[in-house]
C-alpha positions in Angstrom: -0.9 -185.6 17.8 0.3 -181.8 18.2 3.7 -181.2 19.3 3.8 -179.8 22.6 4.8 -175.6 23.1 6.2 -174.1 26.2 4.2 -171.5 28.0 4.5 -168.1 26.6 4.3 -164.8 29.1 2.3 -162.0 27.6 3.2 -159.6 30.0 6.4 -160.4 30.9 7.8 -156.4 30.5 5.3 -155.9 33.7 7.2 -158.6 35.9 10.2 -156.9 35.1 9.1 -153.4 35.7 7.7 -154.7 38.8 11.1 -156.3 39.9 12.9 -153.5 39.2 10.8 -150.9 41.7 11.0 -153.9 44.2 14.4 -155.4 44.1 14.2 -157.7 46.8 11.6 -159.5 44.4 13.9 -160.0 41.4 15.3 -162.8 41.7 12.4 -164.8 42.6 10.2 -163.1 39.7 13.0 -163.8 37.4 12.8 -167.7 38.9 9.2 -167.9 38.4 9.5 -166.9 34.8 12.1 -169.6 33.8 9.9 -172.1 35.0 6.7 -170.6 33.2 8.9 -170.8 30.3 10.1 -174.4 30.4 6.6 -175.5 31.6 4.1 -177.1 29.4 0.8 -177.0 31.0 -2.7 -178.3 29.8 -4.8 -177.8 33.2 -4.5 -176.9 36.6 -2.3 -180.0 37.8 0.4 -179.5 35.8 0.5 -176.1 37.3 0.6 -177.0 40.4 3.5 -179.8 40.2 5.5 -176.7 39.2 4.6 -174.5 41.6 3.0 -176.4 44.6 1.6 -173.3 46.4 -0.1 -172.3 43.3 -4.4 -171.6 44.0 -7.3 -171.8 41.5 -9.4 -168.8 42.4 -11.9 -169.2 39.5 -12.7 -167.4 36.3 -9.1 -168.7 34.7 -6.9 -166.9 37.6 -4.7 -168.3 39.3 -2.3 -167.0 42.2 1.6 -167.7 42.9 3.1 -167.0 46.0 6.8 -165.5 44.9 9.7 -165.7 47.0 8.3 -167.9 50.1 4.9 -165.4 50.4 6.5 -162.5 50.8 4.6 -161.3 47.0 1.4 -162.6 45.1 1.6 -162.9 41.6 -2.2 -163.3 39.8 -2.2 -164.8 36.4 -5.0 -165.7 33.7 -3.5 -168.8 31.9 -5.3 -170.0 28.6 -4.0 -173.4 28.3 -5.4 -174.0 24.9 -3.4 -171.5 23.6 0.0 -171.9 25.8 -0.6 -168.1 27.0 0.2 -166.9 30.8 -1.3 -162.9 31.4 -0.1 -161.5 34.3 -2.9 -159.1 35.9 -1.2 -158.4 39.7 1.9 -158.7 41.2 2.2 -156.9 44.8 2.6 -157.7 48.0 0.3 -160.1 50.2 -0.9 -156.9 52.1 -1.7 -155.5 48.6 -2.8 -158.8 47.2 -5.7 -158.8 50.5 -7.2 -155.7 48.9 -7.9 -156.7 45.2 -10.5 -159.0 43.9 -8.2 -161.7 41.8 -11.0 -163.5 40.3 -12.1 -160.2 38.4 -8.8 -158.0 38.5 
């Protein structure tokens, strides 16, 4: 048996860029990637006992509402491989005019 990794956050300088245009997002962004961190994940339930509001949108993305809905966060997690890639993080206004399953 393998030992078990933590999840890893390839793009974790955009989260913070992100949180520091949009303060009122920072703490929550910052919240969501200490869990991410601590988290151990091989599928889509263990993802979703972290984050309950977490969706499954197909084509390995997955969407987080951050701070009670007020932002979107779309993420392509490789669980093989322990590896979160953020791809979006906006509002849900500017979350309603992407396509998260290709973006």
């Amino acid at each position: 048996m393998y030992a078990r990794r933590a999840m890893r956050i390839f793009t974790e300088q955009v989260i913070k860029e992100y949180a520091e245009r949009h303060p009122e997002s920072k703490v929550a962004l910052q919240d969501w990637v200490q869990k991410v961190k601590k988290s151990e994940w091989s599928c889509f339930a263990d993802v979703k006992k972290t984050f309950n509001s977490v969706d499954n949108v197909g084509n390995q993305r997955y969407v987080f509402n951050v701070k009670g809905n007020d932002f979107r966060l779309v993420a392509v997690i490789k669980f093989t491989i322990r590896f979160v890639y953020v791809r979006f993080i906006g509002t849900h206004k500017e979350y309603d005019r992407i396509d998260c399953r290709n973006i």
